[in-house]
N, C-alpha and C positions, 0 to 999 in steps of 0.2 A: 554895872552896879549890881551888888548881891541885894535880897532881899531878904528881912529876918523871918524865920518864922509866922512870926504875929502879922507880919505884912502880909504874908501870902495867906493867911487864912482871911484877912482880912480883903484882900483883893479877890479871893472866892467866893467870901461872903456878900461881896457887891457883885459879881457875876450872876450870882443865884437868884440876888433881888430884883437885879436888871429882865433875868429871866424870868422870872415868877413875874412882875409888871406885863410884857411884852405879851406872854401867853396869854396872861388873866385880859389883853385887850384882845387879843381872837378868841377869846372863849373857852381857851382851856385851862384847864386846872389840876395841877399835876398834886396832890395834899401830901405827898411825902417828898418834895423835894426841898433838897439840902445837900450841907455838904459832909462827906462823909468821914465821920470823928475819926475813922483807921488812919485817914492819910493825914490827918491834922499836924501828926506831931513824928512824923519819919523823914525817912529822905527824898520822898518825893517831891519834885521842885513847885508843884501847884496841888492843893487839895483837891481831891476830885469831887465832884458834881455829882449827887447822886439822885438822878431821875425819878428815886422809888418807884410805885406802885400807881395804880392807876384799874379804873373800872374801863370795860370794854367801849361802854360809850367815851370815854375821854382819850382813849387810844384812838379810836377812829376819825374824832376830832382833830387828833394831831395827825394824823394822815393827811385828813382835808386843807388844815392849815399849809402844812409842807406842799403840801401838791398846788398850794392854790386857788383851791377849790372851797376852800370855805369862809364865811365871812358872819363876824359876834354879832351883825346885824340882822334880826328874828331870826335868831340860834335859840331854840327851846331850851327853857333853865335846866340845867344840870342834874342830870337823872328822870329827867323825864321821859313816856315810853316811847319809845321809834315810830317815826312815821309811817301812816298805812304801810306806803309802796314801801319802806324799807321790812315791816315784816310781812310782805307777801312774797315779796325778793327771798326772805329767807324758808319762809314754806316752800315756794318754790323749788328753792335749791334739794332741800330734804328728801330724801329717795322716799318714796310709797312704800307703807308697811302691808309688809307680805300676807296674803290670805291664810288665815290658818287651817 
């Protein structure tokens, strides 16, 4: 069975929603995702998904999610600052500035 056009946008369209549900229950939140108006209306057989953009802490959310590792259950609201150990982790990491 072919599908028209409207179908397949329409069958992205509930992909994207299904996705955007699932995340928004682990805790992420991707604010530009959608699908993408280029592929709407050519020959591609499915419109594409477009991920957009996203702040550093919602990338690393989705890391944790994928890996496993993380859970929406006291996950600090959204944009809130990094936990101690995560910025002493990152001073850590940071080379010493040089004596001048």
């Amino acid at each position: 069975m072919v599908l028209t056009a409207m179908e397949r946008v329409r069958a992205a369209e509930d992909a994207v929603e299904q996705l955007r549900a699932e995340l928004g229950r682990a805790g992420v939140v991707l604010p530009s995702l959608r699908i993408d108006p280029l592929t709407c209306g050519g020959h591609v057989l499915f419109p594409l998904v477009d991920l957009g953009r996203c702040n550093m802490d919602m990338a690393l959310r989705l890391v944790a999610v994928l890996a496993g590792t993380y859970s929406a259950e006291g996950a600090p609201p959204v944009g809130d600052t990094p936990s101690p150990s995560t910025a002493e982790r990152s001073t850590a990491e940071r080379p010493a500035a040089e004596p001048s």
